[in-house]
C-alpha positions as a LaTeX table, in Angstrom:
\begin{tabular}{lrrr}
\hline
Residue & $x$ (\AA) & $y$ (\AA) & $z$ (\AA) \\
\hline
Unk1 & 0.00 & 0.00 & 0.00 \\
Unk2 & 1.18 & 3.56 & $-1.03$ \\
Unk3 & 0.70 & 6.86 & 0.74 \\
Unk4 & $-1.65$ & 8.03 & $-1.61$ \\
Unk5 & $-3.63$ & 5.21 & $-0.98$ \\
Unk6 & $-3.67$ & 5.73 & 2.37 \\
Unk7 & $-4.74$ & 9.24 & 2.27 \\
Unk8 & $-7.09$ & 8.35 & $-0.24$ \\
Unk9 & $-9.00$ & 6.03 & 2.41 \\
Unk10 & $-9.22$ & 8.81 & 5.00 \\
Unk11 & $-10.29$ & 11.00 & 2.42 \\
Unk12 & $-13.09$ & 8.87 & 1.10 \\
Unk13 & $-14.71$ & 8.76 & 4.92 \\
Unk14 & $-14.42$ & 12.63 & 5.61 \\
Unk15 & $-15.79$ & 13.26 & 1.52 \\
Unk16 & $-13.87$ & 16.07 & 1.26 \\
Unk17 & $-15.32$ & 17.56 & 4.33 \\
Unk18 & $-12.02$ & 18.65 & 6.75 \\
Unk19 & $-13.82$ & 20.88 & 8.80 \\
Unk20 & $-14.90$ & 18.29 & 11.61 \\
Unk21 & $-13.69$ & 18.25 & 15.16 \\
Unk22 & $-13.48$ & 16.31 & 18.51 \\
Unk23 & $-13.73$ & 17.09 & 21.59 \\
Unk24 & $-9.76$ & 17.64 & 21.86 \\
Unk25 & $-10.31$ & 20.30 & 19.25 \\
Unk26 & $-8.93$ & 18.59 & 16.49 \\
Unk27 & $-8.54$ & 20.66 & 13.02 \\
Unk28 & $-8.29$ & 18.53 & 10.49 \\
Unk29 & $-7.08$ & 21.13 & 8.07 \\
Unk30 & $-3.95$ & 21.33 & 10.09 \\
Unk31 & $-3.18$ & 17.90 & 11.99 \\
Unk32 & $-4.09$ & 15.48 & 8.81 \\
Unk33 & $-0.14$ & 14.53 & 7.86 \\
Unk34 & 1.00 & 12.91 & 4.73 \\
Unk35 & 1.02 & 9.44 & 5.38 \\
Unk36 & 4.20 & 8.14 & 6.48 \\
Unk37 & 4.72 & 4.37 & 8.32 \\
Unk38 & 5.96 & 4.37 & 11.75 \\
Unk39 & 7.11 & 1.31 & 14.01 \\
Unk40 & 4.48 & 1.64 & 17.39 \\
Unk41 & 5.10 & $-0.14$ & 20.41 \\
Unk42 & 2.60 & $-2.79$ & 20.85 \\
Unk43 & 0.37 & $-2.37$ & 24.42 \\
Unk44 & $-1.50$ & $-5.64$ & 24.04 \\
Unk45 & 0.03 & $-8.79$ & 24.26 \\
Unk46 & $-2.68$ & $-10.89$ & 23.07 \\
Unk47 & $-1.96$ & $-8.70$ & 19.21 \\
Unk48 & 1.04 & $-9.73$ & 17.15 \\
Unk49 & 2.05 & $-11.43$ & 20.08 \\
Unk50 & 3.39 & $-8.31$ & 21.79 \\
Unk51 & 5.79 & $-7.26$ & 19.03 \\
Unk52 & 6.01 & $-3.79$ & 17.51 \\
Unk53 & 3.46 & $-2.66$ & 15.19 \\
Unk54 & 4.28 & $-1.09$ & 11.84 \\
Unk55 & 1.33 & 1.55 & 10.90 \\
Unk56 & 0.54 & 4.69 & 9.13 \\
Unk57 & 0.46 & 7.78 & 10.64 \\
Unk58 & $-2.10$ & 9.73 & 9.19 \\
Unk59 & $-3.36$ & 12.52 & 11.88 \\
Unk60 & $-1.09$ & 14.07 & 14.40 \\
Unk61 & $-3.16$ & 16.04 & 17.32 \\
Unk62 & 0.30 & 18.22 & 17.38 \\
Unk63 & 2.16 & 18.19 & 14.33 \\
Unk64 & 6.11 & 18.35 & 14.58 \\
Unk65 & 5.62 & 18.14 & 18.35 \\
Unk66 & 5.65 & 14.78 & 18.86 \\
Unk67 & 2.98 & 15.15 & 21.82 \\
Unk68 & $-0.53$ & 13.95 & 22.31 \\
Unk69 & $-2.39$ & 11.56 & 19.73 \\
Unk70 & $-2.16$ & 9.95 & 16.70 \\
Unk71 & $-4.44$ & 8.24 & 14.34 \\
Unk72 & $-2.94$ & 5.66 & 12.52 \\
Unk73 & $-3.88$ & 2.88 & 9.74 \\
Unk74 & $-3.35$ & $-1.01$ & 9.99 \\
Unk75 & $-3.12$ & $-1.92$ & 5.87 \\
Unk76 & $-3.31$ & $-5.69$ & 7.25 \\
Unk77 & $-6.24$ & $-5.03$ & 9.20 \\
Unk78 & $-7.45$ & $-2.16$ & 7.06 \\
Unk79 & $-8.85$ & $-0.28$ & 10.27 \\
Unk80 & $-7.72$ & 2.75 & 12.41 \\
Unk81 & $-6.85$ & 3.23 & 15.94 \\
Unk82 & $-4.95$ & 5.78 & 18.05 \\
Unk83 & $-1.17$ & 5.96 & 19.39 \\
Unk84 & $-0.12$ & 8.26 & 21.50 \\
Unk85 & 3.91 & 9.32 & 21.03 \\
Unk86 & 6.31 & 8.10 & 24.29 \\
Unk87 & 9.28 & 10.45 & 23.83 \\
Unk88 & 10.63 & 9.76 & 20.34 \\
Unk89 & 8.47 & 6.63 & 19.40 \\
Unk90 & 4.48 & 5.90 & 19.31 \\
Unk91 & 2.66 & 3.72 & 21.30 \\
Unk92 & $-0.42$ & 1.80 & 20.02 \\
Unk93 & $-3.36$ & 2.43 & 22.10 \\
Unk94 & $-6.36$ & 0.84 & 20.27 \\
Unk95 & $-8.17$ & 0.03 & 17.27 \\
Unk96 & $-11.43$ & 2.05 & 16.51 \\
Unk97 & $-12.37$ & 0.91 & 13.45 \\
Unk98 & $-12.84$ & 3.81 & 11.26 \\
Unk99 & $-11.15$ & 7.00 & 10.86 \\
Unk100 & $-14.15$ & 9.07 & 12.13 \\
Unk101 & $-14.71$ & 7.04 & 14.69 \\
Unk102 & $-11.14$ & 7.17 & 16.17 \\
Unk103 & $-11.67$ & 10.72 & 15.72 \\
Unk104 & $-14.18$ & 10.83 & 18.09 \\
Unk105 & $-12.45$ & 8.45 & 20.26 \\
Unk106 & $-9.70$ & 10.70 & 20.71 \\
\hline
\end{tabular}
């Protein structure tokens, strides 16, 4: 999976619309980010047994900060779920199923 084609998934479910929010304040205008893998630190055991997770990074609540929340994109699961960053690296936090709905779950 490419990218594009990752962006082009999150942009199918918000249909052009980047105006929505959360209650954290989101603005999608600013925090969507060019799609880019990361390696996340696995929090459940029971998933991958344990072992790091490689997803896509799609929103950052603080972009270039490397603070608060992420949403990010399993390919192999096709679903999204949140990460939150642990110094330098991200730390998966949950699946959510959709983007809009980890939105909300933020």
């Amino acid at each position: 999976m490419t990218s594009a084609e990752v962006r082009a998934i999150v942009e199918g479910e918000i249909e052009g619309d980047s105006s929505g929010s959360n209650a954290h304040a989101v603005d999608l205008q600013k925090c969507l980010v060019p799609p880019r893998k990361a390696v996340c630190r696995n929090s459940f055991p029971a998933l991958d047994d344990g072992g790091p997770l490689q997803l896509w990074i799609v929103l950052e609540e603080t972009p270039g900060r490397r603070e608060g929340y992420l949403i990010v994109f399993d390919e192999q699961r096709r679903t999204f779920g949140l990460a939150s960053w642990d110094g330098e690296s991200p730390v998966f936090i949950g699946f959510h199923s959709t983007f809009l709905n980890t939105l909300q779950g933020m």
